[in-house]
C-alpha positions in Angstrom: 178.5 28.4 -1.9 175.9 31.1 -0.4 175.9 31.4 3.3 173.0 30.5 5.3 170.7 33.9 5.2 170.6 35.2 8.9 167.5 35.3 10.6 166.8 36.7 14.0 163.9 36.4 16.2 162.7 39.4 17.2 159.9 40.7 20.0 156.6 42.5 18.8 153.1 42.8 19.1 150.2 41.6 16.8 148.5 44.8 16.4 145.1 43.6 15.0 141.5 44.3 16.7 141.7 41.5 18.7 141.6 40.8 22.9 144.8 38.2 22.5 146.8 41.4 21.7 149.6 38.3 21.2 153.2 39.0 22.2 155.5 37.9 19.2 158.5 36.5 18.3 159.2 37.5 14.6 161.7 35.8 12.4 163.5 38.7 10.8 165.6 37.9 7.7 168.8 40.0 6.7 166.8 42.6 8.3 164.9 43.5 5.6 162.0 40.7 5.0 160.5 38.8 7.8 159.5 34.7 7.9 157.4 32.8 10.1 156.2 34.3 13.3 155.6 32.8 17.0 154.3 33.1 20.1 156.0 34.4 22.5 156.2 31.7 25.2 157.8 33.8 27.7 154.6 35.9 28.2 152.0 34.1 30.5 149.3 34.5 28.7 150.1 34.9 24.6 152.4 31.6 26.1 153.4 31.1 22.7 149.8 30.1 21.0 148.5 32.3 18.4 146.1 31.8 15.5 147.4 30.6 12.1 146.1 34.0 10.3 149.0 36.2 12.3 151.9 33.2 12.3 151.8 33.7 8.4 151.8 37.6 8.4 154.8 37.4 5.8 152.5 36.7 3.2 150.1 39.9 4.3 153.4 42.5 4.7 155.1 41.4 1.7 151.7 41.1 -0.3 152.6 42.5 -3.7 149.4 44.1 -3.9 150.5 46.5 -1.1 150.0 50.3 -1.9 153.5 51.4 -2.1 153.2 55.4 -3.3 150.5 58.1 -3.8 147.6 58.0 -5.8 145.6 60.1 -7.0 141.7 60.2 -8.1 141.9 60.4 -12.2 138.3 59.1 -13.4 135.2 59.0 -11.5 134.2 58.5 -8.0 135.2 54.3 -7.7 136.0 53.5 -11.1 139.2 52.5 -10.0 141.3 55.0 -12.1 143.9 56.6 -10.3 147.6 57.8 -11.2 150.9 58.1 -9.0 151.5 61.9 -7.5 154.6 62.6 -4.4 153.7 62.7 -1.5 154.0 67.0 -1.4 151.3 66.9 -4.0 148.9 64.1 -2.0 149.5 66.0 1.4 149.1 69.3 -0.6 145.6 68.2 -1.9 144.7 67.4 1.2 145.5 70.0 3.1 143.8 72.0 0.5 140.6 70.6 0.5 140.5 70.6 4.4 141.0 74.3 4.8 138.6 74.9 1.8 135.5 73.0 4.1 136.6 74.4 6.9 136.6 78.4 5.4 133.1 77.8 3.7 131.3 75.8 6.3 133.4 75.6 9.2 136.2 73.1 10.7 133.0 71.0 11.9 132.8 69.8 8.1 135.8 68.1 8.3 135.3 64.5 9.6 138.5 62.7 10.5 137.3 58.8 10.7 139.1 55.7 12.0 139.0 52.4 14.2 140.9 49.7 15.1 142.5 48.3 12.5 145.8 48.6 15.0 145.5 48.6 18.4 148.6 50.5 18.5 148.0 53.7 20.7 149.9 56.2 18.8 149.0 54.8 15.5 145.2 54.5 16.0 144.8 57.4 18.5 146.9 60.3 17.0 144.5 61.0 14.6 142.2 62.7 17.8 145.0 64.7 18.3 144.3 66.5 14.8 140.7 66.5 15.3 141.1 68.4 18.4 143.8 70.7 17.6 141.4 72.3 14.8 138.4 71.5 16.3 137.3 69.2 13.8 133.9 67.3 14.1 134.2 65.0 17.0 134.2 61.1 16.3 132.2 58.5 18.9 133.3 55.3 18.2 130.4 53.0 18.4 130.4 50.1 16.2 132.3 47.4 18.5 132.6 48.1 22.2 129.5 50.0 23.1 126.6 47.5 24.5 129.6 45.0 26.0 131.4 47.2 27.7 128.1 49.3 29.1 126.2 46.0 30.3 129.6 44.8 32.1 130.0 47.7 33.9 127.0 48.5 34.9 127.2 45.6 36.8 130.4 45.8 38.5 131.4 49.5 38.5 134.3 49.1 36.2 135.6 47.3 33.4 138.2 44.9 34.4 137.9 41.3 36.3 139.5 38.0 37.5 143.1 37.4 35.9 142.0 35.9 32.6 144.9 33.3 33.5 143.1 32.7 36.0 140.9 30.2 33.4 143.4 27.9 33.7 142.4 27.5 37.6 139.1 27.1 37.1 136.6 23.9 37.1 134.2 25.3 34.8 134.6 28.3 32.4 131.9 29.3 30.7 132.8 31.2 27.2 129.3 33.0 26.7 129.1 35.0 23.0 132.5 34.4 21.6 133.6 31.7 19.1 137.2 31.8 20.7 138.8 29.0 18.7 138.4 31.8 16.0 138.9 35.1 17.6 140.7 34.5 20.9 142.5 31.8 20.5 144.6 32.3 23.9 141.4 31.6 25.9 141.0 28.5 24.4 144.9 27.6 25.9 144.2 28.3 29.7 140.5 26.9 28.9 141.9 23.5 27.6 144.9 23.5 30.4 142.2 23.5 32.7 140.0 20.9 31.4 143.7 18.9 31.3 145.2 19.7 34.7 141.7 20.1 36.7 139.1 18.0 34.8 137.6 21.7 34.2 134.5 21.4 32.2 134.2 23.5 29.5 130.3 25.5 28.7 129.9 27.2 25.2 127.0 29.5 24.7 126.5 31.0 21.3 124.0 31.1 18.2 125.3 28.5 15.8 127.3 25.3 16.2 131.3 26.8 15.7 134.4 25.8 16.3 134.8 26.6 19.8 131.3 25.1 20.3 132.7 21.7 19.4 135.3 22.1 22.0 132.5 21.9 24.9 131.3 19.5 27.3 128.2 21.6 27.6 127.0 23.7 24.1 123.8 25.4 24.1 122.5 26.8 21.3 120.5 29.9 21.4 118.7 32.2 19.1 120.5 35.6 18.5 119.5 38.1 21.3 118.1 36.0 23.4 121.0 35.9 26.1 118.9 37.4 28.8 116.3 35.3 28.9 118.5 32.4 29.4 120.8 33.7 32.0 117.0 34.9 34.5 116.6 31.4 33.8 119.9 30.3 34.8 119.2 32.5 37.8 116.0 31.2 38.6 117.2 27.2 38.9 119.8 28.5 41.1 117.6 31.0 43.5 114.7 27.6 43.7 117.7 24.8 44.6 119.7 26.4 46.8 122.6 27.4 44.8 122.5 30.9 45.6 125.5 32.3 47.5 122.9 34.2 50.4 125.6 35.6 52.4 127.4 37.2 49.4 124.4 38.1 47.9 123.6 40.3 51.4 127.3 41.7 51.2 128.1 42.2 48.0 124.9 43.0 46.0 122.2 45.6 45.8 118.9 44.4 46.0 118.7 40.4 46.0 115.5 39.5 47.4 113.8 41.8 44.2 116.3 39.8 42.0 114.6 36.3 43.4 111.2 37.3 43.3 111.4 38.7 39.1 113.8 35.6 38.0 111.1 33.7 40.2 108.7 33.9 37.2 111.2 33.0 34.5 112.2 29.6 34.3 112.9 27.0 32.0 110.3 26.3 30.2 110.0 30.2 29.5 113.5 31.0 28.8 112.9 27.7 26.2 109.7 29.3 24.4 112.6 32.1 23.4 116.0 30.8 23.1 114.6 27.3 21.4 117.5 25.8 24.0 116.2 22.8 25.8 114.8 23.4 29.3 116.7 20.2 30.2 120.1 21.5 29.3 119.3 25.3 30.8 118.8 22.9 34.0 122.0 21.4 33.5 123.5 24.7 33.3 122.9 25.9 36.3 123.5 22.7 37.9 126.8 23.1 37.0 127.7 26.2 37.5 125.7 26.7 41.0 127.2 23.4 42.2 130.4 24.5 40.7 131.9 27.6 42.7 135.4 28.0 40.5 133.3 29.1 37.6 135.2 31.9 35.2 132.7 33.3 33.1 134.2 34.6 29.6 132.2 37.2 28.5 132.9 37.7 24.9 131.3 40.7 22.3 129.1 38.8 19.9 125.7 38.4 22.4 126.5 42.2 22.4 126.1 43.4 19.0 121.9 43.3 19.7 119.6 45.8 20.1 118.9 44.6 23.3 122.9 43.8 23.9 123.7 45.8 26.7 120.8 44.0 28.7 122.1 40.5 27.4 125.4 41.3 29.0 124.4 42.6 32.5 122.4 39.8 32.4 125.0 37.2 32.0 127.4 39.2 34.2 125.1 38.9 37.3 125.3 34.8 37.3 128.5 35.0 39.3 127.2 37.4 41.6 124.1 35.1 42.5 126.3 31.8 42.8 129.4 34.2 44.8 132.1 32.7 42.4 133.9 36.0 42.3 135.3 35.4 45.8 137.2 32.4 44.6 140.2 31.9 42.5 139.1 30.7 39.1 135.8 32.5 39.5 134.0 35.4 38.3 133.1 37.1 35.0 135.6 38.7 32.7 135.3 40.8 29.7 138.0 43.6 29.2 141.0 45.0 31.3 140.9 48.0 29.7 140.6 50.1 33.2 143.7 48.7 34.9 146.0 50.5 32.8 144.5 54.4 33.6 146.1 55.6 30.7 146.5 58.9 30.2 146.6 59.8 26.4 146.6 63.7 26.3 150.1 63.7 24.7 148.7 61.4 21.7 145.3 62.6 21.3 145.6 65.9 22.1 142.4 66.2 24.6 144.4 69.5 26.5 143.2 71.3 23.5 139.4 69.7 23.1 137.0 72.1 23.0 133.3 70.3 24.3 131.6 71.9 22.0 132.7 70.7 18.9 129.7 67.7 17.7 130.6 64.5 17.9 129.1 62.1 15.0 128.8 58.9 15.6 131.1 56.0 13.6 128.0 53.7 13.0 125.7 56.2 11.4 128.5 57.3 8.6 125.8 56.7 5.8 123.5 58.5 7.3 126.0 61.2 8.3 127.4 61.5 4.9 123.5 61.1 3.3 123.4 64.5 4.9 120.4 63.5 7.4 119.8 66.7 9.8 119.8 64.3 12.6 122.8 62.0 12.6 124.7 65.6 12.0 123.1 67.1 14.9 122.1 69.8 13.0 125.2 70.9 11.7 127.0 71.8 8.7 127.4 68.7 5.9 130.4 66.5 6.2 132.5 67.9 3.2 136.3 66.3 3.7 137.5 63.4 5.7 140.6 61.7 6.5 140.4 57.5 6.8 142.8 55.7 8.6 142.8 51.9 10.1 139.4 51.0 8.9 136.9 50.2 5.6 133.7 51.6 6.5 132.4 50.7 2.6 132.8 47.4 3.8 132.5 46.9 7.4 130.1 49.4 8.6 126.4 49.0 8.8 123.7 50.1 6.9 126.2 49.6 3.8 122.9 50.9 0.8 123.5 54.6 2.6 127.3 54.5 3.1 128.0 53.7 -0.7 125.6 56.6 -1.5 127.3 59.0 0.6 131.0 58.4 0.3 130.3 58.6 -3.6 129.1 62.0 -3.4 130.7 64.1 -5.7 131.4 67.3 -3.2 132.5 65.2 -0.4 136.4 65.0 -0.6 138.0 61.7 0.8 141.8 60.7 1.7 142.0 57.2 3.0 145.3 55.8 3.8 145.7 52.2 3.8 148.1 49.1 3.2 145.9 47.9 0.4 143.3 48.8 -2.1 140.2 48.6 0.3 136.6 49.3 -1.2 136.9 52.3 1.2 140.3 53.6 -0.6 139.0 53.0 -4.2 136.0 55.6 -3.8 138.9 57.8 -2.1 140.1 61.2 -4.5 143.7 60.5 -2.4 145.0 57.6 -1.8 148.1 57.2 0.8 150.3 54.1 1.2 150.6 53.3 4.9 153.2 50.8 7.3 151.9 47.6 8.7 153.6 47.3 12.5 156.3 45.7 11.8 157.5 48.9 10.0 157.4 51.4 12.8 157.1 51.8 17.0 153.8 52.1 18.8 152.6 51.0 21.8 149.6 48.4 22.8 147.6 46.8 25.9 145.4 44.1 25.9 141.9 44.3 26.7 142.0 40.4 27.2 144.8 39.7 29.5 146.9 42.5 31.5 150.2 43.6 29.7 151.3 46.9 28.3 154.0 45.8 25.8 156.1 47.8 23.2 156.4 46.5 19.6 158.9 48.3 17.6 160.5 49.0 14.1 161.9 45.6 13.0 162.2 46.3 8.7 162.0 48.9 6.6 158.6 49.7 4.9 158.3 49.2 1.3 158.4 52.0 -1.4 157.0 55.5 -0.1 154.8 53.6 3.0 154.4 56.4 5.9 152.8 55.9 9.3 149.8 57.6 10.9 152.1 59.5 13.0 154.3 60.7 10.1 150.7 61.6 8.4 149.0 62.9 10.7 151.9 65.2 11.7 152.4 66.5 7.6 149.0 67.2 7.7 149.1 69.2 10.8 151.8 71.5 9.8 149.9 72.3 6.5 147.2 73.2 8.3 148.2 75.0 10.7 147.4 72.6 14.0 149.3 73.3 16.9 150.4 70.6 19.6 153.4 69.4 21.2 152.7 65.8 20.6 153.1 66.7 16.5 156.6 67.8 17.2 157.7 64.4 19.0 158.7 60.7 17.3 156.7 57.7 18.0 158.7 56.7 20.9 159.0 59.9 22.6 155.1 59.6 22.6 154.9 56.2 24.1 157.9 57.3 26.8 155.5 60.5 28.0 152.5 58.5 27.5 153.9 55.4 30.4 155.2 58.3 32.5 152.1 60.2 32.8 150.4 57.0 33.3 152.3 55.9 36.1 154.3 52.8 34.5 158.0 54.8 34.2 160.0 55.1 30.8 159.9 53.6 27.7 163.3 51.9 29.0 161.6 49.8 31.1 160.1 48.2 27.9 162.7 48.2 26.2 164.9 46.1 28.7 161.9 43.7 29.7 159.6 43.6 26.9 156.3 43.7 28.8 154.4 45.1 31.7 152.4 43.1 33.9 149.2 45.1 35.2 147.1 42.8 36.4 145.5 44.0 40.3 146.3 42.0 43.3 143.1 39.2 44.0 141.4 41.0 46.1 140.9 44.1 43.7 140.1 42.4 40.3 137.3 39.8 42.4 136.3 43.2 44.3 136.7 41.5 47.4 136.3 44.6 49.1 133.1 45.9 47.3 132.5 46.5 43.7 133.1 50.0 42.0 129.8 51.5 42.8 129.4 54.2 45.3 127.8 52.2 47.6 130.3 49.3 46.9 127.6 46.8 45.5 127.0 44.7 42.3 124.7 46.2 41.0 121.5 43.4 39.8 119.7 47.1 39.0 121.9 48.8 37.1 121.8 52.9 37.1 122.0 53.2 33.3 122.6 56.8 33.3 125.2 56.9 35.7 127.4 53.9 33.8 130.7 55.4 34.1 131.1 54.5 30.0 131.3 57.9 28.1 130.6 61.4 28.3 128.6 61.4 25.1 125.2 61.1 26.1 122.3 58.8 26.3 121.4 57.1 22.5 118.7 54.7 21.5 115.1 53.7 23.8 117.5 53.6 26.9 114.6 54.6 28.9 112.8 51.6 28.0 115.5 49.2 29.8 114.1 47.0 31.9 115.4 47.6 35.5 116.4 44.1 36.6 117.9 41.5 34.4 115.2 39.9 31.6 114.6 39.7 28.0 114.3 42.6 26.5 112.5 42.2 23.6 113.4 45.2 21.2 115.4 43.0 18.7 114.5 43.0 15.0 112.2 39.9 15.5 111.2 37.6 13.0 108.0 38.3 10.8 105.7 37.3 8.5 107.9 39.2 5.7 111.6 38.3 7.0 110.8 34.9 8.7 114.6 34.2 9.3 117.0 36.1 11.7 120.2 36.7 10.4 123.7 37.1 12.2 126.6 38.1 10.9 129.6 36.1 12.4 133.6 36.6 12.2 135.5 33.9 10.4 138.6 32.2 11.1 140.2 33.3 8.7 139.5 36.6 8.5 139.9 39.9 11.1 136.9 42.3 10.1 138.2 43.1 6.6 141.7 42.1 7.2 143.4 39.3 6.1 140.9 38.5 3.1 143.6 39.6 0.6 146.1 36.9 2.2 146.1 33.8 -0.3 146.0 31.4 2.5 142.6 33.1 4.3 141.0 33.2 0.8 142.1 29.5 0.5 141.3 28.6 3.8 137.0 30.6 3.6 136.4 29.8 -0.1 133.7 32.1 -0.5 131.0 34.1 0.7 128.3 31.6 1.8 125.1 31.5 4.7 124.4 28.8 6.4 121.1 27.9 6.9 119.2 24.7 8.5 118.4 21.7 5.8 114.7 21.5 7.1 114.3 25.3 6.2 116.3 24.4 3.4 114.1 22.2 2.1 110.8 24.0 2.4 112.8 26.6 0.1 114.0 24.4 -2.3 117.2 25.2 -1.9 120.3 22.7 -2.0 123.7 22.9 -1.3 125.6 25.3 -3.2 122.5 27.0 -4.3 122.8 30.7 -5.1 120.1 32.4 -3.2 119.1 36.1 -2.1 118.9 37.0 1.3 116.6 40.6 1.9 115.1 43.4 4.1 114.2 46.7 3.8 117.7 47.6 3.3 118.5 46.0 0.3 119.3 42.3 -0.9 122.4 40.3 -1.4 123.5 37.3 -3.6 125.6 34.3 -1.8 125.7 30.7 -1.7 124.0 28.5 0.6 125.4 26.1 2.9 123.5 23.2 4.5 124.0 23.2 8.3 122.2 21.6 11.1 124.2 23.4 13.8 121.7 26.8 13.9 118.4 26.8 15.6 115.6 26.4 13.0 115.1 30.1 11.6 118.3 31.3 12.2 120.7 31.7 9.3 124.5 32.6 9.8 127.2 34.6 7.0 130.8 34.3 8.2 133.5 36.9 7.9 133.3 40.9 6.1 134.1 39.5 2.2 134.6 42.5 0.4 131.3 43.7 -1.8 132.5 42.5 -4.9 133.0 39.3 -3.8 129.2 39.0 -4.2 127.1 39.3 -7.1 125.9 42.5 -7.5 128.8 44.3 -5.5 126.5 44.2 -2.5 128.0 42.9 0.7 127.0 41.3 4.1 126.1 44.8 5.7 123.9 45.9 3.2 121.1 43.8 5.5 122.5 45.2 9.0 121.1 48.5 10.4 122.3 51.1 11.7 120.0 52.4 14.0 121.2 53.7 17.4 121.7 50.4 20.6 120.3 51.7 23.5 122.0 53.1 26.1 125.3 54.8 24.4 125.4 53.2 21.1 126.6 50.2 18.9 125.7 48.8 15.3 123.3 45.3 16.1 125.8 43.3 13.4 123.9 40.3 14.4 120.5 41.7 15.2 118.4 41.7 11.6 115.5 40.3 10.1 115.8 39.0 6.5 113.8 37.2 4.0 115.1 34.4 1.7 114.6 32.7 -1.5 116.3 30.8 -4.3 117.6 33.1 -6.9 116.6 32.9 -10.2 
């Protein structure tokens, strides 16, 4: 009779580009495979919810389409031919190629590219320790953070707010520009304990009618990019019946009575004319929310990702501030954590050794970079070799016409090391197996709660799978970089890294699994002034001065208007692209992760837009139909999927599909631009005027 296999339940960390950053339990079989995997209910805010995608990871790490050795480029550029090499002769290559740009046009030809595919801080960041080392081209990550986390802060000084448990508290919390129920699913728990322990009503504002949208007692519906002009609305209905806070607004903020007298000309019926939502219910609103002081505003990314999305969110940001929730437990806005921690990376990235002027190219533009366009390199030397780890720009970046043309150049030398066979690795000439997290230590935080928490090696990884550290450290020695941090192990990283931080030893992990960061009340409501030298939220923001990044100013920033508005600079509608087109995340799906799991393919079906039935109709176009969406950019085949939920002219395309899951091999981004976001950056994913028609 076999025995019973032994399974343990283990602690980790979802590692995935996500706010939740859920603390795990993981079911480890005989210590080699892993089963189901749970939320750990001992940490106060994972508290043991997380989304259905991550609680059936087994079926992602034991994929059998997981890369498991070397490959090697045998045909041409993305014909998918490749044969199996050792690792000496991948890292060889390599190492090869890179000293080859770098003798005949310099180390800034080398282009070392990455994201967030883990949140891990040794994993993701260790690549800048490289980069630095040999003064390779710099890399300025732009394509998620950028206009969220510059609107926030130019409102409040720094980037961190109320406890995000502190939802549950509340009696209203507004989730503005997130479909949570998809993406953050732990907001959704202290959201819904609220509405069940506090009769907390629950506001949604987004573009389309999703899942967390249902969840609401109060949904509006807006048009994408249009966030500012409701919130000087909202502003305006609370300045006119008395639901300003005027005593905070004398303490706390920097010039009020200017604030009154611009939202004094933007009301209702205005903010109506360009959001299409209902004057009645932008009355409501602010109703509730002035009458309402224990209102948590959830400030999510998506009414960022607009040209005009650094505006959106200061806007939005500065509702608290007029109605004074932010001295009050369950009040205030929130978008990230991610200043609490102070972390101090030099060990993993290397920055000791970062010479300032080296160029730093920015993630967003990569086709334009790698088209070879004098600009976007600043006027240096051509990209010639690059190194791709934890993302799939020849899926997920914009502008996706001039990526595919540059990355297939024939002189341009790419290694891309990955867990699967991405779009990105098949146009790669080296192609390196990589660990998932259960398969090696790494740190992480999350940007939406307040714990620093340690995942570690619970299996094995599968055939020749390396990490980034093992990679990035083989590479190193080939090339002759220097640095302390490529002589140390994962966990000695993460140890120095909590010390030099201030947080003690990677003991202190070990034994209690997590660190709790979050500020006392008083400092995360900045109940003793905001993070501005003169202590005051700021309703006219100092754009240059946003304590963001030292790269400098991008896009029209001079043009911002100097109080909160609508700014109108996004890719409007026009006689030739009459529809506006956003390009949501699904459920199912994390950017370009999780669509090789049979359970998210099962669960999305296919690549499809949704668009209204009345502008449906005066299309011809039915359900199902196959239609072609278009701008200047280029065009795309999907289906089409009735849906009443969207404002009239506004069409929606859930999840990154990879490009050959649509005719023609031309994906979602091939419509999304590229163009710089005003002030420091950011690709406008759901900023883009399209055309639309039946296809033949």
């Amino acid at each position: 009779m076999n025995a019973p296999a032994r399974i343990a339940r283990l602690p980790s960390v979802c590692p995935h580009d996500c706010p939740s950053a859920c603390a795990l339990d993981v079911e480890v079989v005989e210590g080699r495979t892993i089963g189901r995997v749970h939320g750990a209910r001992d940490q106060t805010y994972t508290a043991g919810v997380i989304c259905a995608k991550v609680a059936r990871y087994a079926e992602r790490i034991h994929h059998p389409n997981r890369l498991l050795h070397p490959l090697k480029r045998v045909g041409r550029k993305g014909g998918g031919d490749f044969a199996r090499i050792s690792w000496d002769e991948a890292l060889d290559t390599i190492s090869e190629k890179f000293l080859a740009a770098e003798r005949q046009f310099s180390a800034e030809s080398v282009w070392p590219y990455y994201c967030a595919g883990t949140m891990g801080r040794v994993m993701r960041d260790g690549i800048n320790r490289l980069r630095h080392a040999k003064k390779y081209s710099g890399f300025f990550s732009t394509i998620c953070i950028n206009p969220a986390w510059s609107g926030f802060i130019a409102g409040t000084g720094k980037m961190m707010g109320p406890d995000p448990r502190e939802m549950a508290k509340a009696d209203c919390v507004v989730i503005w520009g997130t479909n949570a129920v998809s993406t953050q699913v732990n907001v959704m728990t202290h959201a819904i304990r609220a509405r069940r322990e506090r009769g907390a009503k629950i506001v949604v504002v987004d573009v389309y009618r999703n899942d967390t949208m249902k969840q609401a007692d109060l949904a509006l519906c807006l048009r994408p990019g249009t966030d500012g002009a409701l919130a000087c609305a909202v502003m305006h209905v609370l300045f006119r019946d008395g639901h300003a806070d005027r005593t905070y607004l004398r303490k706390y903020t920097d010039v009020p009575d200017e604030l009154e007298a611009h939202v004094g000309t933007r009301d209702p019926a205005w903010a109506e004319a360009i959001t299409g939502v209902p004057r009645t219910e932008i009355e409501a609103f602010a109703r509730l929310v002035g009458t309402t002081k224990r209102t948590y505003f959830r400030l999510g990314y998506g009414f960022s990702r607009s040209r005009n999305g650094a505006v959106n969110m200061h806007a939005a940001s500065c509702i608290p501030a007029v109605t004074g929730a932010w001295q009050h437990e369950g009040g205030g806005a929130f978008h990230n954590n991610a200043a609490i921690y102070h972390w101090d990376q030099t060990i993993i990235e290397g920055t000791d050794v970062r010479d300032p002027a080296v160029r730093v190219l920015d993630q967003s533009r990569i086709g334009a970079i790698l088209c070879g366009e004098a600009e976007a390199l600043h006027g240096g030397p051509p990209v010639k070799a690059m190194l791709v780890q934890n993302t799939n720009p020849v899926s997920v970046a914009p502008d996706q016409t001039r990526v595919q043309q540059g990355i297939a150049r024939e002189d341009l030398f790419v290694a891309v090391h990955e867990q699967f066979m991405t779009e990105t690795a098949a146009m790669a000439d080296i192609v390196l197996p990589a660990t998932m997290f259960l398969e090696h230590d790494d740190i992480y935080s999350g940007g939406g709660h307040q714990y620093i928490m340690l995942g570690g090696k619970l299996i094995d990884p599968p055939g020749e799978c390396r990490s980034n550290h093992e990679v990035i450290c083989a590479i190193a020695k080939r090339v002759g970089a220097e640095h302390e941090g490529f002589r140390l192990t994962p966990r000695q990283l993460v140890d120095r890294t909590l010390r030099n931080s201030g947080w003690g030893g990677i003991e202190r992990l070990d034994e209690d699994k997590w660190i709790d960061c979050q500020p006392p009340f008083d400092e995360a409501h900045f109940i003793n002034g905001f993070a501005n030298p003169d202590g005051k939220f700021r309703f006219k923001p100092d754009w240059p001065n946003v304590r963001f990044t030292n790269v400098g100013m991008m896009g029209p920033w001079q043009a911002i208007p100097s109080l909160p508005d609508h700014w109108p600079v996004i890719e409007e509608a026009d006689a030739d692209h009459p529809f506006r087109l956003a390009t949501s995340p699904a459920r199912s799906f994390l950017n370009s992760s999780f669509n090789e799991t049979p359970s998210s393919l099962a669960r999305e079906g296919r690549p499809t837009v949704m668009i209204h039935p009345a502008d449906a109709a005066g299309l011809d176009i039915g359900e199902g139909d196959k239609v072609v969406l278009g701008n200047r950019r280029g065009e795309v085949k999907l289906n089409a999927r009735l849906f009443d939920g969207v404002r009239r002219g506004v069409v929606i395309s859930e999840g990154v599909w990879p490009n050959v899951a649509f005719e023609d091999g031309k994906g979602i981004n091939t419509l999304t631009g590229a163009d710089c976001i005003a002030p420091f950056g950011g690709a406008a994913f759901h900023d883009n005027h399209i055309w639309i028609r039946k296809a033949r």
